[in-house]
Phi, psi and omega in degrees: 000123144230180164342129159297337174284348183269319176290336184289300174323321206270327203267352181271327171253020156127330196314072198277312161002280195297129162232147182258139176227135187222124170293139196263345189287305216184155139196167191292155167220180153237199191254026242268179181232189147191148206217146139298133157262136202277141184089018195260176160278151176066049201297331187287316216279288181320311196290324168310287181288348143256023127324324186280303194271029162254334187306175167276312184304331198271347178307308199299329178304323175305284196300008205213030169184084189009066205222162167185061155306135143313142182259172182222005172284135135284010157231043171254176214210103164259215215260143141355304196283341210283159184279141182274115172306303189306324192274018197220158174240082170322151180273171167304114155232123202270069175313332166277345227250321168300316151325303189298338156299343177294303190294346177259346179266351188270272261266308184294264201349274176315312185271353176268318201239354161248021193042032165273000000 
């Protein structure tokens, strides 16, 4: 399983194999992010660099090097290629309720599949 952005790139660099497939009931998606960290150094420098990286210009850059994120600027031009979020049917995800759910899915985890 990967990323749909991950697959268009492999299928963009010959990899004809790969088919991207999306369940019409629903799928999953992420976020990515970016943060201060508080107390960190260079709080001026950082606040600079994420302003550049919310810009449209700085959004852009992905697509002009083989990448095909979604963007998250609405006045950035993301890749031609990228999957259009309207045209796919995402599930509900509930964030406080996945937060509450970490420590017991980390916990099945560790005793079904790493044996701790």
């Amino acid at each position: 399983m990967l990323f749909a952005h991950d697959i268009i790139k492999y299928q963009e660099e010959g990899f004809d194999s790969l088919v991207l497939t999306i369940p019409e009931d629903g799928t999953g998606y992420e976020t990515g992010a970016v943060a201060i960290i508080k107390n960190s150094k260079n709080q001026e420098l950082a606040k600079k660099f994420i302003d550049w990286s919310l810009s449209p210009s700085a959004q852009e850059v992905g697509k002009r090097v083989g990448s095909f994120q979604n963007l998250t600027n609405p006045e950035a031009v993301g890749p031609d290629k990228a999957i259009k979020l309207s045209d796919i049917h995402t599930i509900d995800y509930d964030v406080m309720e996945a937060g509450n759910e970490r420590q017991r899915l980390i916990d099945k985890w560790n005793k079904e599949v790493n044996k701790k």
